[in-house]
C-alpha positions, -999 to +999 in steps of 0.1 A: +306-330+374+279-345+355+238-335+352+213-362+353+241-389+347+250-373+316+285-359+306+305-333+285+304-344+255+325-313+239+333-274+248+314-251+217+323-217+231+333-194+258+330-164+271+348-140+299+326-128+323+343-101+349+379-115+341+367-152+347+368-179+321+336-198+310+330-227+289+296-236+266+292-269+269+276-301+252+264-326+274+256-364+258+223-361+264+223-330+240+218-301+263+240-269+266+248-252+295+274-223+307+303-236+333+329-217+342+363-228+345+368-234+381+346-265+377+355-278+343+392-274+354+384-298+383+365-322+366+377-319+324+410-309+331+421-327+295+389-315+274+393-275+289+427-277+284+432-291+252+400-263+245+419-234+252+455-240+237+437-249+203+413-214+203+449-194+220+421-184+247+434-153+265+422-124+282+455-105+274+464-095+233+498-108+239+484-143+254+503-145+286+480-150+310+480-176+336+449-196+320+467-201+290+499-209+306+479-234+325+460-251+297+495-259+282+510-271+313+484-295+314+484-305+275+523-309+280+523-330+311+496-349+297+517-355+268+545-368+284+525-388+308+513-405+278+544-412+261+563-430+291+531-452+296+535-461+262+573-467+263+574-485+299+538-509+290+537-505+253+500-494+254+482-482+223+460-456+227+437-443+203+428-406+198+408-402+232+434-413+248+415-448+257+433-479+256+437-502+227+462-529+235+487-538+263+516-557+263+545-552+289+579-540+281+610-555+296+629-540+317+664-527+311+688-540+338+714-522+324+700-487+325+720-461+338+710-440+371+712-409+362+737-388+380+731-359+403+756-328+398+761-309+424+754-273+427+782-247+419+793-220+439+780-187+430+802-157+439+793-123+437+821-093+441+845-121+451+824-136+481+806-169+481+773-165+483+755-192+505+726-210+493+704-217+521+707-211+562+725-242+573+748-228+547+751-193+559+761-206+594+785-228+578+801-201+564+800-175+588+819-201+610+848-211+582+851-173+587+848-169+625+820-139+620+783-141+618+779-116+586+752-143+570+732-148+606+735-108+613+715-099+574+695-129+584+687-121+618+674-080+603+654-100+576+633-118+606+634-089+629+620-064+602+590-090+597+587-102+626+577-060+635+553-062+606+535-086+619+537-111+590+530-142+607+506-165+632+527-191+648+506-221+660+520-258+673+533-288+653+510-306+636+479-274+636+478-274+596+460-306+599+430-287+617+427-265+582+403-273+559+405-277+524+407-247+510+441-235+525+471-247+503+507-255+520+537-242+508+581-232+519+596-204+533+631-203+519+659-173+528+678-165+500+711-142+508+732-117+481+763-092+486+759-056+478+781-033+463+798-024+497+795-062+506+774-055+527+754-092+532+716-092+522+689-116+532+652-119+517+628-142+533+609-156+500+575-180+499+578-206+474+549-195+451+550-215+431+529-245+448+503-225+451+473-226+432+463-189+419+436-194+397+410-177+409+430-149+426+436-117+413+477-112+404+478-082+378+497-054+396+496-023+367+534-007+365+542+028+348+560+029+320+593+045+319+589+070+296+561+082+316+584+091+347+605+108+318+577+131+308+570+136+345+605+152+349+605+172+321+576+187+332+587+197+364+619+208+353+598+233+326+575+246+354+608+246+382+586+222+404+608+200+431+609+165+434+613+143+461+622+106+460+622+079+488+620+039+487+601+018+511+622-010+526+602-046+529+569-031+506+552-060+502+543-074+531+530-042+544+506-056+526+478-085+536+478-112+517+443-129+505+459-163+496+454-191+522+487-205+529+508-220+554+545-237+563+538-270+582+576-262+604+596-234+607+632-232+596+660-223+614+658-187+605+626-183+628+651-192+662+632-200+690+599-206+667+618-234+649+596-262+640+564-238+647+534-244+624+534-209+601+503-186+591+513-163+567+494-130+570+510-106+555+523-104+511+554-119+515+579-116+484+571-151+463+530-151+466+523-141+432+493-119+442+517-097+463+525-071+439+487-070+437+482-061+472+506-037+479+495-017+448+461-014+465+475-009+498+496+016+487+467+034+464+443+032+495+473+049+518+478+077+498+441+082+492+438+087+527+465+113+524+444+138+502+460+120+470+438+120+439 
């Protein structure tokens, strides 16, 4: 991003405009101009970042939000980027970061390859818990039942009903254009109380790219549902309570996302190019979506 050839020369201010981040900027040839982050981020990923960790920019009071976390990300990758150039080439860089003086390093022969420990078992109420679905069959056939594939098998089924996903041939994520981001579906299983065996389909959120979506999902505090039920107590109201099974994705999701192949939970689908639809648990704007969903449901119900 440049104008007229010119650069950024230095970031003098920002402001938040309807939760988004923008940046005042100097260009070299002296001019100022307003860019918001989305574009500074792509093109002065160092200079924003570096920006915003050194003013603690945040739109929350606690500074936990997901531009700061991303600004320091980027400071500390860039940090250690730096550092093993300079060990592995011995390159001097000056405060910019721009190069000084270069002289190879040797290399150590005699380094030692690091060494991969496996995973341990996890149990949980004296049952091993598998870590994957190739490992659920495994067990299920040490133990000559199909308790993993059965929780497995509802998990699909119950999603499968909701509509969650848009199956399309081998290969059809190269059709999509730039602006939809590929990610994993991974089943994850856990024992109840009654060991009764638990499966949760889960989208690995964290390779996408949330910036600009909206994640903040408001949750009442505790002692408000304490109130609530002294009230009704003190007026001799009723209450009812009830929990819906698989919330999320009754939910649409807005993020653009999709699994390249299928995995052997999907069966007959396996190696099936996924379009996920619905707010699977792992999308970090889920929570988002079912809270509006669920606002916009019982509005429809005469809630106010």
């Amino acid at each position: 991003m440049s104008i007229g050839g010119s650069l950024v020369e230095e970031i003098i201010g920002h402001e938040w405009k309807i939760g988004q981040l923008n940046f005042k900027v100097r260009w070299s040839d002296g001019t100022t101009t307003i860019e918001p982050l989305k574009d500074m981020r792509e093109d002065y990923p160092r200079i924003s970042a570096q920006y915003i960790v050194a003013n603690n920019v945040s739109h929350s009071k606690r500074g936990g939000n997901r531009v700061l976390q991303w600004a320091k990300k980027v400071v500390r990758d860039l940090d250690r980027t730096v550092r093993r150039i300079v060990r592995l080439y011995h390159i001097h860089l000056d405060e910019h970061y721009e190069e000084r003086m270069t002289r190879r390093a040797r290399k150590n022969n005699k380094s030692k390859k690091r060494k991969q420990r496996p995973m341990e078992p996890v149990y949980k109420y004296g049952v091993e818990v598998p870590k994957n679905m190739a490992h659920a069959r495994k067990f299920d056939a040490a133990n000559n039942n199909t308790h993993w594939q059965d929780a497995a098998k509802r998990e699909m089924k119950a999603l499968m009903d909701l509509d969650c996903f848009e199956f399309h041939d081998n290969g059809h994520h190269k059709k999509l254009d730039g602006s939809w981001q590929r990610t994993t579906l991974h089943m994850i299983f856990d024992v109840k109380q009654d060991l009764t065996r638990k499966a949760r389909l889960v989208v690995g959120g964290h390779l996408v790219d949330t910036m600009n979506i909206q994640v903040f999902s408001s949750t009442i505090k505790s002692i408000s549902i304490q109130l609530l039920h002294v009230i009704s107590h003190k007026d001799h109201l009723g209450q009812l309570c009830g929990d819906i099974g698989n919330a999320f994705p009754n939910a649409y999701t807005n993020e653009k996302v999709f699994v390249p192949c299928a995995g052997l939970e999907f069966g007959e689908k396996e190696g099936k190019c996924i379009i996920i639809k619905k707010a699977l648990y792992g999308l970090c704007s889920s929570a988002e979506r079912f809270h509006a969903h669920l606002a916009d449901t019982l509005r429809s119900f005469g809630f106010r």
